[in-house]
C-alpha positions in Angstrom: -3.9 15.4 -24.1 -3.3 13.3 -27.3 -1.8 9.9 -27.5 0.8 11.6 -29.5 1.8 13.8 -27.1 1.9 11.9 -23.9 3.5 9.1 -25.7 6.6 11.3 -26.3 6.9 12.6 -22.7 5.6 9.8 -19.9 7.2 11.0 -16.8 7.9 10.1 -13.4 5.3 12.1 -11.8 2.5 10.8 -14.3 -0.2 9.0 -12.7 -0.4 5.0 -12.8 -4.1 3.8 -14.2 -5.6 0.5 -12.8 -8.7 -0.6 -14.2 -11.1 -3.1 -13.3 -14.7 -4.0 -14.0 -15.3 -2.8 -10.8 -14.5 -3.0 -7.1 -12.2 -6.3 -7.8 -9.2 -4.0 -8.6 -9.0 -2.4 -5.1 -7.2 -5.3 -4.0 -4.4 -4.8 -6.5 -4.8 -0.9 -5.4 -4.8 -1.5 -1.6 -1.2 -3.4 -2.3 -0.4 -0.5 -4.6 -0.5 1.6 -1.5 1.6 -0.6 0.4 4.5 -1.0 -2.2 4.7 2.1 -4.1 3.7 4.7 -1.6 4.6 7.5 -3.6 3.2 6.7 -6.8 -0.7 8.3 -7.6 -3.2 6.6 -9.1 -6.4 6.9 -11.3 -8.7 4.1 -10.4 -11.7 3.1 -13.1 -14.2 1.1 -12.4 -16.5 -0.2 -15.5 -19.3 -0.9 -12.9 -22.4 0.0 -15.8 -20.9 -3.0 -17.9 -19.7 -5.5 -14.9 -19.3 -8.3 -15.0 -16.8 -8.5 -18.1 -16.8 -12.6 -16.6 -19.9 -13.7 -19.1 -19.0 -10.8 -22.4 -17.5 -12.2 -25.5 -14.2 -11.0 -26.1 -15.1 -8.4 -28.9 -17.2 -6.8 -25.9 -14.0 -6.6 -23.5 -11.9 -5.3 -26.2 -14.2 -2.6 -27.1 -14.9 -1.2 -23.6 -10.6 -1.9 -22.9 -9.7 0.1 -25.9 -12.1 2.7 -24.1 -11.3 3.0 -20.7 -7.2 3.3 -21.9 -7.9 6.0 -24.6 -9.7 8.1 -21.8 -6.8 6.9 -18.7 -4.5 8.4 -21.2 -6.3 11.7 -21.4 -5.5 11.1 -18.0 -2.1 11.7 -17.9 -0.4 7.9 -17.3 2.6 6.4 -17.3 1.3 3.3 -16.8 -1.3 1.1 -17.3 -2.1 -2.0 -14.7 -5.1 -3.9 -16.1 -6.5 -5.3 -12.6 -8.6 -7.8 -14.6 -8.3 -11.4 -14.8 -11.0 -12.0 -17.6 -9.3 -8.3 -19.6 -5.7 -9.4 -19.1 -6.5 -13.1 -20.5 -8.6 -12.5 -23.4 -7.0 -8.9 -25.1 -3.7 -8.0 -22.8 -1.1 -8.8 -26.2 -3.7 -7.0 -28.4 -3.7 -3.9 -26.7 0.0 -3.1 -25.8 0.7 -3.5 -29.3 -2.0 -0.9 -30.0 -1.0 2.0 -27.3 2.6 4.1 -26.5 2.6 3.0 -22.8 3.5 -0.1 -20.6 0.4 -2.0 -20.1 0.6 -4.7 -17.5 -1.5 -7.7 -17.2 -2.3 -10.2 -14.0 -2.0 -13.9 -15.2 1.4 -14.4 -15.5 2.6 -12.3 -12.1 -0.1 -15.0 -10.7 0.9 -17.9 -12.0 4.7 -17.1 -11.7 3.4 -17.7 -7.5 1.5 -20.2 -8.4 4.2 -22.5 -9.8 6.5 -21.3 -6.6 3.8 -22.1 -4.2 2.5 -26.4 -5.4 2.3 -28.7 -8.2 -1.1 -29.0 -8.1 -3.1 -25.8 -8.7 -6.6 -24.8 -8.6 -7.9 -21.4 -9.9 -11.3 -20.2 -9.4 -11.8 -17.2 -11.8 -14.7 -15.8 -14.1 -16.2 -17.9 -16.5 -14.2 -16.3 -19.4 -11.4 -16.6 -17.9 -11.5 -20.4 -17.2 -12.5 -21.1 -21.0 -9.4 -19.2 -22.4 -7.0 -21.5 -20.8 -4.8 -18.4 -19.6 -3.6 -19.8 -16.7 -3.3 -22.9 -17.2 -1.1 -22.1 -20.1 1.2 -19.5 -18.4 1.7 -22.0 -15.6 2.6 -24.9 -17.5 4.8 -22.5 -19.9 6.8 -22.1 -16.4 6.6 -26.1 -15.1 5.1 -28.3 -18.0 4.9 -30.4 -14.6 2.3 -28.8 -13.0 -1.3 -29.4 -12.9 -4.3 -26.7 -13.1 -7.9 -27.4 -12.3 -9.9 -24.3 -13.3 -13.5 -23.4 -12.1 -15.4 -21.0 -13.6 -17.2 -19.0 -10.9 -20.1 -17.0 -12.7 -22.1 -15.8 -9.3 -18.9 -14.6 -7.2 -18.9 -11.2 -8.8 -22.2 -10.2 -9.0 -22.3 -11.3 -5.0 -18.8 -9.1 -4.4 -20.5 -5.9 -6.2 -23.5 -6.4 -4.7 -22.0 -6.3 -1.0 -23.0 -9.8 0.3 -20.2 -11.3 1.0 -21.4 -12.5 4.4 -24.8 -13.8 3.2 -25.1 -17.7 3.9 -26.4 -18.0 0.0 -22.5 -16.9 -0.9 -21.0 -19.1 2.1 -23.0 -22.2 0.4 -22.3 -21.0 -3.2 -18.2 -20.4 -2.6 -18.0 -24.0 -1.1 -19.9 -25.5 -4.5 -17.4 -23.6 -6.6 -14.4 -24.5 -4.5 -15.0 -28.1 -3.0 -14.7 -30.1 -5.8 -10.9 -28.6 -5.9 -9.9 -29.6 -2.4 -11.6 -33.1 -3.4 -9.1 -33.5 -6.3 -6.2 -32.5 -4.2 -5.2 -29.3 -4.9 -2.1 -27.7 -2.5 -2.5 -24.2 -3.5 -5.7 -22.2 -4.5 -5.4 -18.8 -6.9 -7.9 -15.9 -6.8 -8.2 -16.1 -10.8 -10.4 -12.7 -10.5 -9.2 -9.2 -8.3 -12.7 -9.5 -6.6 -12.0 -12.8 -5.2 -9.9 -12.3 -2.5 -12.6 -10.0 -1.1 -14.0 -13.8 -0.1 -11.2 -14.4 2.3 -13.4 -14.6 5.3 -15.4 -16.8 3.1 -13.1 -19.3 2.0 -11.3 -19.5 5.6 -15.0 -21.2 6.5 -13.9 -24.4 4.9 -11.1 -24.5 2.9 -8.3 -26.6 4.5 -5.3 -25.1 6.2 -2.3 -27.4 3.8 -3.9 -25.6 0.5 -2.0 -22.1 0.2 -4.0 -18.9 -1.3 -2.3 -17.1 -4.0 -3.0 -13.4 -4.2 -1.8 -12.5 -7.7 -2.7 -8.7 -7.2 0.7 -8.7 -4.5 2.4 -9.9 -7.7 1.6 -7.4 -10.5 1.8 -5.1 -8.1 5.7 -6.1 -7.0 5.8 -6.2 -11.1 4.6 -3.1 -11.9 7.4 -1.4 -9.7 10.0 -3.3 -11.2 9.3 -2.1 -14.3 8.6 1.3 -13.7 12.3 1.3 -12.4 13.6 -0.5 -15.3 12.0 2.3 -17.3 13.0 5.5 -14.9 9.3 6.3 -14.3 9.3 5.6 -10.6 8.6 8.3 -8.3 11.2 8.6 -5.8 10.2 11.6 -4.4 8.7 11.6 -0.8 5.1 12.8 -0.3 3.1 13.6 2.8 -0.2 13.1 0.7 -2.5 10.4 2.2 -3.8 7.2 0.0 -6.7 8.9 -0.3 -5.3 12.5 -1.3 -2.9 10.1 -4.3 -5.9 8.4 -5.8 -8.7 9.8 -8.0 -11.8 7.1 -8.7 -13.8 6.6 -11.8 -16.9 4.6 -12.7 -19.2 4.2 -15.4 -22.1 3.5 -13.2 -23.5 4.8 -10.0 -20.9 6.7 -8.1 -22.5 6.1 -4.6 -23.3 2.4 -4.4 -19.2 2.1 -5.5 -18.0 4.1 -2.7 -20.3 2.5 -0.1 -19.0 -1.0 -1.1 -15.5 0.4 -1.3 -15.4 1.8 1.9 -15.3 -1.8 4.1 -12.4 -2.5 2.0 -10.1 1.3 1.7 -10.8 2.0 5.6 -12.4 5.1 4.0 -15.2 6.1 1.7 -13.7 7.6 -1.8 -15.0 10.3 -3.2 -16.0 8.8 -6.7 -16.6 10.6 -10.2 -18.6 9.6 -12.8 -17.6 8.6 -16.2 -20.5 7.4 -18.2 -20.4 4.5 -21.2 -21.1 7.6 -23.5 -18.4 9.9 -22.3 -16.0 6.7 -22.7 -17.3 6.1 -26.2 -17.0 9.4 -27.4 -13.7 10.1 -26.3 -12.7 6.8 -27.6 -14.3 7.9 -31.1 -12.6 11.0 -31.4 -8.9 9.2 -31.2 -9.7 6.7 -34.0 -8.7 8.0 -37.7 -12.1 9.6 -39.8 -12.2 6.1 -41.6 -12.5 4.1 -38.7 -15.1 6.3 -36.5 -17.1 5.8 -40.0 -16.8 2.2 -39.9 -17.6 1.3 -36.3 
């Protein structure tokens, strides 16, 4: 299906995409199922390119533009970019360059944020701290509030990886997080998707007064405002399961993605592969002659 085409007939009944880097976006999906339980879903996971936390941000754009040229192809309606470090670095640059809504994460997050303290930490990806994103979209909300960000470069890699409840990511999630409490923060944000996989982790040590803000709750509780806004939510009831609604996607190895899933879904997905070629190619064939020449 061309860009052309679906562009001039997005429908209810269209799929919504969410894409992540890899399992991180579940948590946006898992609240997906619990506020729009009519709507289907394509799920892509970039797992053969994770993390996005430590690529520069030519990288991200190129595998972004990628993975929504082939969700398109897809048959979307919408586009929910379940990525911290994605949605900070390219969000504005990519939903002037495609036909469909294309919703990022910071701002439903720090929209909590703001409603939740004064003085905020955020533990995200490393690219995410450096671009300032939420710190920005916070204080464009209360010029008031404080932010103290903490780039965590080993949380992902530990989340993919299935050791949440090794000692080694107990030990490295209070090094990351305990120089927050110490400065005073009264609410903590998952700056990443992945993060609130750590829950069990965090509620180890962090102290009850500090609040945990889940921004995946709020995109999601976003996303169906606007499809209503737009007429592309779908009312209609279904007696389809969660599992039967979603289709899942990743660029790496199918398997190891639906054994880590499984803990999280309360069932193990069945899991396609789409491979970093496939992407590229499909990617290649939307651009203008000129362009594929040029890349």
């Amino acid at each position: 299906m061309s860009l052309s085409i679906l562009s001039g007939k997005l429908r209810s009944d269209f799929k919504i995409g969410v894409f992540d880097s890899g399992v991180g976006g579940l948590t946006v999906l898992r609240e997906m199922y619990a506020q729009l339980p009519h709507e289907s879903v394509v799920y892509f996971g970039d797992t053969a390119r994770v993390p996005y936390g430590n690529r520069s941000k030519s990288e991200i754009l190129r595998f972004v533009r990628e993975i929504i040229v082939w969700m398109m192809d897809q048959g979307v309606k919408m586009l929910i970019m379940a990525c911290n470090t994605s949605s900070a670095l390219v969000l504005e640059e990519v939903r002037s360059e495609f036909p469909i809504p294309i919703l990022g994460i910071i701002l439903p997050g720090a929209r909590a944020a703001v409603k939740s303290g004064q003085n905020i930490g955020v533990i995200s990806t490393e690219a995410t701290a450096e671009s300032n994103a939420y710190q920005q979209a916070v204080q464009e909300i209360d010029a008031e509030a404080k932010v103290l960000q903490v780039g965590c470069q080993e949380f992902v890699p530990l989340i993919e990886s299935d050791r949440i409840h090794d000692p080694y990511t107990l030990a490295t999630a209070k090094r990351y997080v305990e120089p927050l409490i110490e400065a005073g923060i009264d609410t903590l944000v998952y700056g990443c998707t992945h993060y609130p996989h750590l829950a069990p982790v965090l509620a180890q040590f962090l102290p009850e007064h500090i609040t945990l803000v889940d921004p995946a709750l709020h995109l999601t509780a976003a996303a169906g405002k606007e499809l209503e806004i737009l007429g592309l939510n779908h009312h209609a009831e279904t007696h389809a399961t969660a599992e039967q609604r979603t289709e899942f996607y990743v660029s790496g190895d199918p398997e190891q993605f639906a054994s880590v899933s499984q803990q999280w879904l309360g069932y193990k997905p069945v899991v396609k592969q789409v491979s970093v070629e496939m992407l590229e190619s499909v990617h290649a064939a939307s651009l203008p002659s000129a362009q594929v020449r040029d890349r």
